[in-house]
N, C-alpha and C positions, 0 to 999 in steps of 0.2 A: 504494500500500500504506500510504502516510501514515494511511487513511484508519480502520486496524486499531491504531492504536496504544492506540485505549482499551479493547481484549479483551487484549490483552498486562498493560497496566495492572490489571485487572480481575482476569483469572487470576494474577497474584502477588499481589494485594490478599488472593487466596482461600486463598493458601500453595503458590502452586505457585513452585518453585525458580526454575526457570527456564522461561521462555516466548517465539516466535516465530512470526510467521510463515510458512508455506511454500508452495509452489504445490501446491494438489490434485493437480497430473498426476503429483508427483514420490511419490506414495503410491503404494506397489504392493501390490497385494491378491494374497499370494501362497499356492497351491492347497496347500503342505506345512503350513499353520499349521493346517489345522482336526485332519492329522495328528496333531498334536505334542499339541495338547488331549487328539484322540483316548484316543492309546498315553500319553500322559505326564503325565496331571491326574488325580488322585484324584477330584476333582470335576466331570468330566464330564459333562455332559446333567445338572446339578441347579441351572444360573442361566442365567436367560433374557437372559443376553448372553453369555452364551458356547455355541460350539456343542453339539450339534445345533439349536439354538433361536436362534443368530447367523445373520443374512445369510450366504450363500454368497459366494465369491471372484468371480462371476461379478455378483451382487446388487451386489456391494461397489462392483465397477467401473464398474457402470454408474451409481450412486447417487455418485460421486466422479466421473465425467463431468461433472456439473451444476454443478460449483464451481469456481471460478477459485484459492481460495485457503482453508488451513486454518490454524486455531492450533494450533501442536502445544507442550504444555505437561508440564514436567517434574512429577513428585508422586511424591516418594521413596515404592518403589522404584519408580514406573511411569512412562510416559509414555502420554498423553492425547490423542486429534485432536478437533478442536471445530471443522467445516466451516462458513467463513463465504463468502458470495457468489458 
C-alpha cells in the first residue's frame, strides 16, 4: 500500500481534510441508499450521479470487485471513494 501514498498526498494537496486508504472489499454497496435518495432528496433523478441515473447496488458491486484498494477522502461535508488498483 506504500505504493498509494502519492493519491493520499494528492487528494489533501486538493483540500481534502483528511484522506486514506482502504480495501475495496471493505465498501459495501448497500440496497436502502438508493431509498433514502429516493423518499429523502428534493433533488432526485435531476444529476446524473445520483440515482435513478447512479449504478445500481448490484453494478456497484461488481465494479468494486475489480479493485484491490480505494482512497477514501474526506471534503467537508462529504466523503469521496477514488478506486485505485
Amino acid at each position: 500500500m506504500r505504493g498509494y501514498v502519492k493519491y493520499i498526498k494528492r487528494a489533501k494537496e486538493m483540500g481534502a481534510k483528511e484522506a486514506k486508504v482502504i480495501a475495496a472489499k471493505s465498501i459495501v454497496a448497500a440496497e436502502w441508499v438508493r431509498f433514502k435518495c429516493k423518499f429523502g432528496c428534493g433533488g432526485y433523478g435531476q444529476c446524473l450521479t445520483c440515482p435513478p441515473n447512479s449504478p445500481t447496488p448490484d453494478e456497484t458491486r461488481r465494479v468494486l470487485s475489480c479493485y484491490k484498494y480505494a482512497l477514501l477522502a474526506r471534503l467537508l461535508p462529504i466523503y469521496v471513494v477514488m478506486l485505485l488498483g
